[in-house]
Structure formats: C-alpha cells, structure tokens
N, C-alpha and C positions, 0 to 999 in steps of 0.2 A: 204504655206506648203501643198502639196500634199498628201492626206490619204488613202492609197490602199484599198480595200477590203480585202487583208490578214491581212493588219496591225490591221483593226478595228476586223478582227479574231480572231488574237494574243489578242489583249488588253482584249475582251470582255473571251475570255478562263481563262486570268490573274484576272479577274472580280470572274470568278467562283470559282475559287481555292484560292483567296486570303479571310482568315478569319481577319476580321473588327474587333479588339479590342473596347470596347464600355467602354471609361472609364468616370463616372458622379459621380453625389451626390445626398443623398434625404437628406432632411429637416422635421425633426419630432418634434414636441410637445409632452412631453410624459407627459400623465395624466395615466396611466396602470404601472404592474407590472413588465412586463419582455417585450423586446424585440425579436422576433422569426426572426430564419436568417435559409434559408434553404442553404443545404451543399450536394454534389456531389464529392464524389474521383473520377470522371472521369475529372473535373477541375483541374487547376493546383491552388498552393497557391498564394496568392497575399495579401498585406497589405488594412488590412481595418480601417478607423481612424475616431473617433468620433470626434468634434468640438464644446466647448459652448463657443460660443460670442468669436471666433477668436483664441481659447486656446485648444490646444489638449486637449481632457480627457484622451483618452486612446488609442493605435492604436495594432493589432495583426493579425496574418497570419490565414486566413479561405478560404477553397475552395466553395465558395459562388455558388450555383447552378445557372446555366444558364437558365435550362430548366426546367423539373423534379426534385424536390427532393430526394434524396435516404434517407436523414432522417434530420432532424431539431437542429440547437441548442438555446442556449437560451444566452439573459444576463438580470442579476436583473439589472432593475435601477431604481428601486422605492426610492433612492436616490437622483437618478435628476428627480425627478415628479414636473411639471410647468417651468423646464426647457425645453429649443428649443437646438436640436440636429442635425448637419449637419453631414452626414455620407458620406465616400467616396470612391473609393475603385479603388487600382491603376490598376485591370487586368481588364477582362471582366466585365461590372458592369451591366450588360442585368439582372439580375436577382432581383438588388437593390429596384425595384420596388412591388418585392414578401418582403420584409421586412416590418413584422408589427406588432403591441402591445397589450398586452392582458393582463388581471389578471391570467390567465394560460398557462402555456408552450404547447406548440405543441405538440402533443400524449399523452396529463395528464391521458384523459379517461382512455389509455391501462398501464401507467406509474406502475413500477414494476409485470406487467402480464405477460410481453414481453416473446415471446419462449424462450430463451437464460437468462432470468434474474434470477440469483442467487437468494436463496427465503431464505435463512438461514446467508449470509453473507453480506456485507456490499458492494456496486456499488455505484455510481457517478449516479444521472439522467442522465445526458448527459458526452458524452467526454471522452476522456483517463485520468486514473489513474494510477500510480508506487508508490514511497515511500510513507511510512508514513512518517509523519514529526511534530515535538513538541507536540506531546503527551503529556497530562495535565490532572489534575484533580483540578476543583477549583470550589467549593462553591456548590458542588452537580452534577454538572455536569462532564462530561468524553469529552474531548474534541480530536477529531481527524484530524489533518489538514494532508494533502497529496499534494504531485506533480499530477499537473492538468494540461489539454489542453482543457478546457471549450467548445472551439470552433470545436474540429473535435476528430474520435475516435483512432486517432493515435497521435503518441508522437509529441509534439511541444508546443509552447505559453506557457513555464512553471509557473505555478505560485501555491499557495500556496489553493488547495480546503479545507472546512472547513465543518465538521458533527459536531454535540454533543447528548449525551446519557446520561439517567439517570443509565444503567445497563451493556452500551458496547455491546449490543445486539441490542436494537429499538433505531436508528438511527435517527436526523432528520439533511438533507442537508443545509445549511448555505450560503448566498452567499458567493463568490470568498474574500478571506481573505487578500492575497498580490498578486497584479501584477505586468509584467516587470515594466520597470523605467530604466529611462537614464545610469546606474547601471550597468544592465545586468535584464534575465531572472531572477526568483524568482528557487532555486535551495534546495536541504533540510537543514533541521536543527533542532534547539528544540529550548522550551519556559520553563521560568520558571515565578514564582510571586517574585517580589523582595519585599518580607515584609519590610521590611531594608531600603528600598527608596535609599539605594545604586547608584543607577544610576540619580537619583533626577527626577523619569518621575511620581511620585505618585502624589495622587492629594487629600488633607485631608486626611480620613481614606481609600483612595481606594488603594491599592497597584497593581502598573499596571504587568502587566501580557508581558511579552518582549521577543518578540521572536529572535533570534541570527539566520542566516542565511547564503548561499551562492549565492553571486550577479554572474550569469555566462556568459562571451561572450567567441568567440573566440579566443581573445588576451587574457585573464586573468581571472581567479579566485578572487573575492575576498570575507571577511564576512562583513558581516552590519548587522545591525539592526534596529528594531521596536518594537512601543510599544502599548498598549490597556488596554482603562480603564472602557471598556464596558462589560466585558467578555468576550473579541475575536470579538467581532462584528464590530468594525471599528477598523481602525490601523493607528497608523502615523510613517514614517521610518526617524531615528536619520538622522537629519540635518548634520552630520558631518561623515556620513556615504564614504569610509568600515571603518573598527576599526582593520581590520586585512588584509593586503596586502605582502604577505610572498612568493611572485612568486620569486624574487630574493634570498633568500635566497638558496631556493629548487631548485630552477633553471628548475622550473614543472611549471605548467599549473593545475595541480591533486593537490589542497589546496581546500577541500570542505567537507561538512556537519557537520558543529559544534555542539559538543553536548555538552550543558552547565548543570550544578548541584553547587551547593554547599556542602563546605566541612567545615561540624561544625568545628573541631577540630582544626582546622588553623582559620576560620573564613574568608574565603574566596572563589572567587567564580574558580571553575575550567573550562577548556572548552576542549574536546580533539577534536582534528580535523584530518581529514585525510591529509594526505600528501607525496606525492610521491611514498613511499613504505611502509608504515606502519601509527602509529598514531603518532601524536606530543601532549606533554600535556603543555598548558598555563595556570596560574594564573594569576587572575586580581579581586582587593577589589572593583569595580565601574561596571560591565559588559560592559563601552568602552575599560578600557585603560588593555593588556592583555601584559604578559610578558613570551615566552618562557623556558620550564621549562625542559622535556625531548624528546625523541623521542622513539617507539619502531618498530622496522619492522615486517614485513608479515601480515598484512591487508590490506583489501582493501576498500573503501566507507566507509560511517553510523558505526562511530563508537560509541559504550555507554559503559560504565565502570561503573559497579554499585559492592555494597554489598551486600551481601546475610550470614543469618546464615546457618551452616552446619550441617544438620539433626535438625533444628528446635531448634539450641542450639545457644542463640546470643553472649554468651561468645566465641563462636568460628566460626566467621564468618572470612567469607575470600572476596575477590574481583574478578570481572569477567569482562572482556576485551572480544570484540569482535569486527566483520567487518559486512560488506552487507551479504559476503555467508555463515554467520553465523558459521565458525569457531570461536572456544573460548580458551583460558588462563584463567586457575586460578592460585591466586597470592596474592601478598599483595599490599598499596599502602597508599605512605604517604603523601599527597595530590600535590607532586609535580613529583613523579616515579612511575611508577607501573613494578613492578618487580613478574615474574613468578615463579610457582614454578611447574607445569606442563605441560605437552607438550600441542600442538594443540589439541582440540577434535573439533567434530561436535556433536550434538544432533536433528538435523533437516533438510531437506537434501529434494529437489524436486525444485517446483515450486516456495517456498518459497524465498523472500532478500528484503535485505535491513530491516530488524524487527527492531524496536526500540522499547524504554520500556517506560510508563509512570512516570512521576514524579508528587512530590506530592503528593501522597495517602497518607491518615492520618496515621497516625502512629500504631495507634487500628487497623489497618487495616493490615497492614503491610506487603501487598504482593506486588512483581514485578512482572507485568503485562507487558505482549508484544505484541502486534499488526503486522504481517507483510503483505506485499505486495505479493499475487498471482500471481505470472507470467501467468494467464490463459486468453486465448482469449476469446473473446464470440460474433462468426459471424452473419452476417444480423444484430446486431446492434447497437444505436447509443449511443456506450457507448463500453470502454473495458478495461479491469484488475478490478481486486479487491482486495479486503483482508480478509485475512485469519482470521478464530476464533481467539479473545485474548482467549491467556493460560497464568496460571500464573506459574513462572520459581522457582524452586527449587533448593538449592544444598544437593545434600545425600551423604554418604560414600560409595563407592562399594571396589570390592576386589580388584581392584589398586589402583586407587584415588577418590578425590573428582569431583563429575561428575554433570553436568550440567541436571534435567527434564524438562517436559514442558507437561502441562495438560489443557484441556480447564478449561475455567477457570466457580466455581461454578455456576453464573448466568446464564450458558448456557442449565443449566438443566431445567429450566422453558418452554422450546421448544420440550421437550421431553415428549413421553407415553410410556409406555410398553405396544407392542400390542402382545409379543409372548415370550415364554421362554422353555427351553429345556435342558435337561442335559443327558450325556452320549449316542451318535449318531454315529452312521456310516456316511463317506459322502453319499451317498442313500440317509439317513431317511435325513438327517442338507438340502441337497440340496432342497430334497422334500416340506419342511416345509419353504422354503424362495421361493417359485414357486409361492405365492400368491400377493410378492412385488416388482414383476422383472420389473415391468411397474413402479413402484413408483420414480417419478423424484428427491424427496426428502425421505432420510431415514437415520435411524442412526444404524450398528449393533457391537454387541460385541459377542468376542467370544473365546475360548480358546484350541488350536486345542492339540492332544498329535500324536505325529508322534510315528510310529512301524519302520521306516526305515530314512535314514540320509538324502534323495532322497528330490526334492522339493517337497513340499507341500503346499496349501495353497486356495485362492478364488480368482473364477474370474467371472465379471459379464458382459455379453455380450462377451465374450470373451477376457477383457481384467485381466490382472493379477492386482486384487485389493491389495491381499493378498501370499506374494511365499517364501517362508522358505526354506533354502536349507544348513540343518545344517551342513553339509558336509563341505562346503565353508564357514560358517558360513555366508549369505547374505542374506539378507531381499529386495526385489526385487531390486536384486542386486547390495546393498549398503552392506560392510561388517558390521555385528552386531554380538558381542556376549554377553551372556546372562549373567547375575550373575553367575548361576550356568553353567557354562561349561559344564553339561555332561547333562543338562536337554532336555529331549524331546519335552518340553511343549513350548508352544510359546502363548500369548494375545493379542488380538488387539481391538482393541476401535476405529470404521469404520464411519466415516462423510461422506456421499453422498449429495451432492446439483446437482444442474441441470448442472452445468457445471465442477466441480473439485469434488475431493477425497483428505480427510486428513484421515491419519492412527495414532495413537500411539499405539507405541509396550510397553509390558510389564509394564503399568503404567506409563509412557511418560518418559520411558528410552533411547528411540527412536521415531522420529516421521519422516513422512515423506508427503509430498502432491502431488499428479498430475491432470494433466488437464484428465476431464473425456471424454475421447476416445473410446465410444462401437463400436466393427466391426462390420457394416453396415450387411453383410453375417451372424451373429451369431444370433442364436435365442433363447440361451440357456438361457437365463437369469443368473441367480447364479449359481454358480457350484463349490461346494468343487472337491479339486483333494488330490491327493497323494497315498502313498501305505499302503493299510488296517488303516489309519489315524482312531481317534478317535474324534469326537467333543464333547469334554468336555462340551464346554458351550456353548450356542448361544439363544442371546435374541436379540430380534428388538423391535424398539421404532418408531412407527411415529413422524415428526418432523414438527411444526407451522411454518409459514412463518410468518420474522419477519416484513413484511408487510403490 
C-alpha cells in the first residue's frame, strides 16, 4: 500500500481533532470515612459503578472531572471500611485517578461559610435537594429525609437524603438513606412507626420505622417499600417490593408520592397517593397489602391529608387535603372519602412545593408541623435548593370560612435578638433606622405599615419589592390577599432574610409567601419604605444566629 504525504496529513489532522474517550477502573481499600470524587458540568454524565468481590454495590451518573475540579462531592462508606472497591466509569475516566479517601469531605474547612450558604435554613453539604420526604418524629429526634443527587448539584440519581434534629432548627446530615435499585430511582413519600407490627418488620420491643415510597423509571411508576430498625440509619426495602402498581388502571405514568398515616377510628392504615389528576385514597390493615378506596381531582404531586381542630377547639376539627403547589380543601373524612366542603384556597404561594407535614408528634404536643422545599438556587456552588422554615399550621374561623395559617414555628425564636424597636414613623425616619442592616446577609424584621392611600405600599431592599401592598387590587406582591377586616389600612409582616431567599407572613401567617433573594446589582439603597404619606406603626429588627 502506497502512503502519500497528504494521506499521512489527513490522518495526523484526524489525530488532532479526534478526542480519546479513556474509559478504566481504580481499585481501593477503604480504611477512611468518605470517598471524594471531583465533578465538572463542563463534562458530560456517564455511569459510575462501585464493585465488591464481583458484585455491584451501587452504580450512578456523575460528571467526574477531567481536569480541574469546579467543586467535589462525597460518598459515606464507612460501611464498607476493610472492604476492596473496584470503581469504574463508562465516559472519560482520565480523572478516576483524582479519586481519594479521607475522614473528611473536601472543603470541610470552609463547609457551611460558603458565599452562597444559607446560615438560618437547612442545605445538603453537597448536591441537589427538592422534596421533603417522610417527615417523622421518633424518640426525640425530628427526622427529615428529602430527594437527593448526592453526586452533582443539579437534579438527577434520585434517592432519598437524610438529616435529624433535636429542635427542627440544628441539623445534623446523615448518610444517603435509600438509593436507586433495580426498582427504579428512590422517588417521595412518607414514613410512619408501625407500633402494631402490622406489617411483621418489628424486631422485640423495636417497632421499625417504614418508610412507603415511589420506585420511578421511564416505563412506570410504582410504590414499595422499606424498613429500619435503627432509627433511619440503615434500611432494607420489602423483598416483595412495589406493593402498589396502578399504571393500568390510570392509564398514567403520574401514580407517585404516597403519603401514609393511620386512621384510629377504622383501625387501619390509609395512604393517599397522587394520580393522574387528583388524589386516590387506599386502605390497607398490613402497610403491603392496600385496597382502592376513592379518588378526588385537582391536585397535583405530595399529597398529605391531616386533621386539625378549628380555633383551638378539638370538638370541632375538620380535615385538610392538599398537593405539591400547596392549594388546599377543607372537609371532612371517613377514612376511606374525603369529601369538601370548601372551595380551593392557598395560604402560601412563592418559591415554596411540594411541603409535607410531620407525623407522630406526641400528642401533648399536638401541633402540625410542615417542612417545605425552596425552589431557590444558590450559584458557584456545590450544593443547590433548600428548605424552608418548619411553621406550624393552624386552622381559625375567618369571615367566610375555615382557613388554613402557617407560622414559624416556636423553636425558631431561639435564633433571634432584638437589636431595634420603633413605633409610629414616617417612611424617612423607618427607612433611616434600618440604614445600619442593609449590609446584614442575615436578618429578621417585623413590621406594621398603616397606608393614608389604597396605592402600593410597602419595602424594598436593594431594590427589590420585599414587601408591596396594593390595597386597591387587594394584592400582596402581587398574589391577590384580603384581610379580615376589608376596609383596614393596616397590613403586618413578619420578614425572614437569609443569604439567598426571603419568607414573608402577612397578618399572623394568614398569608405567607417566599422568594429567591434577588438585590439589583445598580441599587444601593439598601432598605427603603415607599408609599404615599404611609405610617410605620411598628418596626423592630432582630439579629439572627446561624444555625451552624
């Protein structure tokens, strides 16, 4: 064969431009805490799969840095310590050789100081977070498990992250609770303690703890479950797992997030589940074996159905149905219908979905507590979403119906000082007297504005609209809200500032709302009352601890 000098041109050109997928494996011994894998979104994702002694452990999509890292993530396996680990990875694996073990995760030093890191609300060390999921209280602790991407800070590898709290406020992160499986992705749901042994997973006097779930692929939805007899610390998923496969009936794909409780009065356990267009309600006396019961429409995702008494009267408690976007029904419910008896409302309305409530709180206790999911980013890094202050949910009488609050809830006041108080201001003197916190990354303010015209009014800090009252339109930045009193001037807010979002409740958490905190870059104003000749009845600031 004859080889031109063009030809060996062409080829060696072909040489240049052609990128070399490097796909191998490392082999580790792990005697350390965590494994550090460095991550790059300028990679694409590719499957990464642990191997002991020939046997997958575990396998998930990470963009495994090449070169540079742009930030690190971690995996606990001080479970397999003196175990030997073959790791392997199907794209580019040039980087596998940056993979290494340590008793501390990569950036510990700077861990929760980060620019970007929330100092009053609850983050993920690493990785993307969304829903809450099985929210519990058992044996002193508050348990908060979420959808997790462990491995990068954008949505994927769903599985089930894990915190717990003595107070819902100081946090401590937990390793990864459920991961995919032949199944599907690890999807939301909830957890209850089966005292009852009901499902027969108890173990002596331990009553395991089981969490109910959505297995998700492509083809199908289904639920399963698992169980833990550690306090959430290990889990094993029912060998007979789903327990609920309802694609055919629904003729959907949309059969997901079961939210299970028990219903004294039948003796039996309920689960409602999303589906299709609304909720479906199943009973089942064993939490396998579940039997079709009703259906209601217009929801959508995460739904929970609880009781509440009405103005603090439990002779007259009623029932509360809800979705992800936090529209709600109240109603009654006889553990197999729930039937309305008023229309749709909202009570919470932003950044806020997907909230779900805890169960189990002792009975002396006896509040419904909600945890939700933040839709808020937080750029440069290696971490993203969060969640919002638990409030605990009320139902009162107002002058149409029975209406849904939502308040932070009492243990949040321990983060708080009173650094300022003021009563009867002009905007001037209110703006004046908050010039000294306009730098403060973290703050809490309350305040009580009284309008002289119907015009908006309200605060805004850096130029964005914290606070806008436009009684005219009756709209509270610009959600429609009206007040008990209809013809009142007055308006309250109770103002959550962290480094990255803003939660408001209006009126004693008649209304609330959250956004990502957005200052225009050009604005220098810091705080700024507006409206016309407005009054500031009330305004006090509190510095606020980082629960850090």
């Amino acid at each position: 064969m004859k080889t031109t000098f063009k030809t060996l041109l062409a080829f060696s050109a072909l040489l240049i431009n052609f990128q070399f997928v490097i796909a191998a494996d490392v082999v580790i011994k792990i005697n350390k805490r965590y494994l550090n894998l460095p991550v790059s979104q300028k990679q694409n994702r590719a499957d990464m799969k642990f191997e002991i002694a020939g046997k997958q452990e575990r396998v998930f999509k990470i963009r495994l840095a090449k070169e540079e890292a742009e930030y690190w993530v971690f995996c606990d396996v001080s479970a397999l310590k003196g175990k030997t680990i073959k790791i392997s990875y199907d794209g580019d694996g040039t980087g596998l050789n940056k993979i290494y073990q340590n008793d501390e995760i990569e950036g510990q030093k700077n861990l929760y100081k980060e620019k970007n890191r929330p100092q009053f609300h609850f983050t993920s060390k690493r990785g993307w977070i969304n829903d809450p999921n099985g929210l519990i209280f058992y044996e002193g602790e508050y348990h908060l498990f979420y959808q997790h991407n462990p491995y990068e800070r954008e949505w994927e590898n769903m599985s089930w992250g894990h915190a717990v709290s003595k107070d819902m406020i100081h946090w401590e992160e937990l390793p990864t609770a459920l991961s995919p499986d032949g199944t599907g992705t690890m999807f939301s749901g909830s957890t209850v303690i089966d005292y009852n042994n009901t499902a027969g997973f108890n173990k002596g006097n331990t009553p395991a703890m089981v969490a109910t779930y959505t297995a998700f692929t492509n083809e199908k939805q289904v639920q399963c479950m698992a169980y833990s007899l550690d306090k959430g610390r290990t889990w094993t998923k029912y060998s007979k797992n789903p327990i609920i496969d309802s694609k055919a009936k629904w003729n959907s794909n949309d059969t997901r997030d079961p939210r299970v409780f028990w219903y004294e009065p039948g003796k039996h356990w309920v689960l409602v589940l999303n589906e299709r267009d609304g909720h479906s309600i199943y009973n089942g006396k064993n939490l396998k074996e579940w039997t079709f019961e009703s259906h209601i429409t217009g929801f959508w995702e995460c739904p929970d159905l609880f009781e509440l008494p009405v103005d603090g009267d439990k002779s007259k408690s009623k029932w509360v149905m809800y979705g992800a976007s936090n529209t709600y029904m109240v109603g009654n419910f006889d553990g197999k219908k729930f039937t309305p008896e008023t229309g749709k409302h909202y009570y919470v309305t932003g950044t806020i979905y997907a909230a779900q409530t805890f169960t189990n709180i002792p009975e002396h206790d006896g509040r419904r507590i909600q945890i939700g999911w933040g839709k808020v980013t937080h750029p440069d890094m290696p971490f993203n979403g969060m969640m919002l202050l638990p409030t605990a949910l009320t139902l009162k009488t107002t002058k149409n119906v029975v209406r849904l609050f939502s308040e932070p809830v009492k243990e949040a006041s321990q983060l708080f000082e009173n650094v300022g108080e003021w009563k009867n201001l002009n905007a001037t003197a209110a703006t004046e007297n908050l010039k000294p916190y306009n730098s403060n990354d973290r703050i809490r303010i309350k305040t009580k504005l009284k309008l002289s015209h119907a015009t908006s009014a309200g605060l805004n800090l850096f130029g964005q609209k914290v606070l806008d009252y436009d009684m005219n339109y009756n709209l509270v930045n610009g959600v429609f809200y009206s007040p008990e009193d209809m013809t009142s001037m007055e308006i309250s807010a109770d103002i959550y500032i962290d480094k990255t979002s803003i939660e408001v409740f209006i009126d004693g958490g008649a209304y609330s709302y959250s956004m990502e905190r957005k200052p225009d870059p050009k604005n220098t104003e810091g705080f700024h009352f507006f409206g016309n000749n407005i009054e500031v009845e009330e305004l006090q600031v509190y510095s606020v601890k980082s629960i850090w």
